[in-house]
C-alpha positions in Angstrom: -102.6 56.4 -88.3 -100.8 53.3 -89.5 -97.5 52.7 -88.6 -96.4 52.2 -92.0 -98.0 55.8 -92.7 -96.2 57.4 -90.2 -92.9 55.7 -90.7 -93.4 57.3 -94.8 -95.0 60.8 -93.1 -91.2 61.2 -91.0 -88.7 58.8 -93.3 -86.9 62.5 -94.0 -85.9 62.8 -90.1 -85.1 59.2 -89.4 -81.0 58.4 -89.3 -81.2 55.1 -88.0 -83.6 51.6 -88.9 -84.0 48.7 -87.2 -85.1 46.0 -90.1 -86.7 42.7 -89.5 -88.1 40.3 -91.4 -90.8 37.9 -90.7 -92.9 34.4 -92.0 -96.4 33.5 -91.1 -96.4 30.8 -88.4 -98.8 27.8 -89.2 -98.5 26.3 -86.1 -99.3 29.2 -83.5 -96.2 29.7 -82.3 -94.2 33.1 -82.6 -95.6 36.7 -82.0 -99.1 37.7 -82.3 -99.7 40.3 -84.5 -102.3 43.4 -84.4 -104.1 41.2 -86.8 -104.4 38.1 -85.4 -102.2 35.8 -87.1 -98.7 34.7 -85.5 -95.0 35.4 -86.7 -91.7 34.0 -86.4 -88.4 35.8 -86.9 -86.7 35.4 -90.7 -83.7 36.2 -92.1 -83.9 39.3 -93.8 -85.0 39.0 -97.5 -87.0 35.5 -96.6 -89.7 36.8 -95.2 -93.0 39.0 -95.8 -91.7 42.0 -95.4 -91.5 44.4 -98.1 -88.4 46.5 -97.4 -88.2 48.0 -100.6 -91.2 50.0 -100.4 -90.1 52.4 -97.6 -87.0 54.2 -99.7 -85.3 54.4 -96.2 -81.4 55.2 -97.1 -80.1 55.7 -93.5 -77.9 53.2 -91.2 -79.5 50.1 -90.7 -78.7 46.9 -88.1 -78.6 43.4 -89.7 -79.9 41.1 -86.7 -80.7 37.5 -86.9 -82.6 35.9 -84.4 -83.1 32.3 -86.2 -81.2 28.8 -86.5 -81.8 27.9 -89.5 -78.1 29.3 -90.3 -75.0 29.8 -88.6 -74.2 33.5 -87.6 -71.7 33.9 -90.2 -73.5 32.6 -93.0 -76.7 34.5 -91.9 -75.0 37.9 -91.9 -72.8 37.2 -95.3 -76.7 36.3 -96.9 -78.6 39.2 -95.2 -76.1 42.0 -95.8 -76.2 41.0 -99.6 -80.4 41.2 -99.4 -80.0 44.8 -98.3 -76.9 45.7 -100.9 -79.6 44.6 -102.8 -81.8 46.5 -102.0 -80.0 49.4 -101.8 -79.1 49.3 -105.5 -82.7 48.7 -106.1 -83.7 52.2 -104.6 
């Protein structure tokens, strides 16, 4: 099964997400994925993931693994993608 189908099949028992975003890498650097292709870590909300789609209302962690920000800057923009969000859902 999916791991997006089983993350919808159980989203009523899970308290606590860890979100992520991600971009495509073109040059072949970053993680591989299942389906090939390779991925470097985004700020939340600049990537390819679709994190409204899941309906998750639980505790999440806002983590940002990039440079292209400073720390405080990359929080204050990721924690208003998920208010976002939130209000969205």
């Amino acid at each position: 099964m999916p791991v997006r189908q089983l993350a919808l099949n159980s989203k009523d028992s899970i308290v606590h997400a860890h979100f992520k975003d991600w971009t495509l890498s073109t040059d072949k650097k970053g993680l591989k994925g299942l389906d090939g292709r390779h991925y470097s870590p985004a700020l939340i909300g600049e990537g390819i993931v679709d994190h409204k789609s899941a309906g998750y209302g639980g505790y999440i962690n806002l983590e940002y693994e990039g440079n292209k920000y400073n720390p405080r800057e990359a929080m204050a923009k990721g924690l208003k993608t998920l208010q976002d969000i939130m209000l969205e859902i």
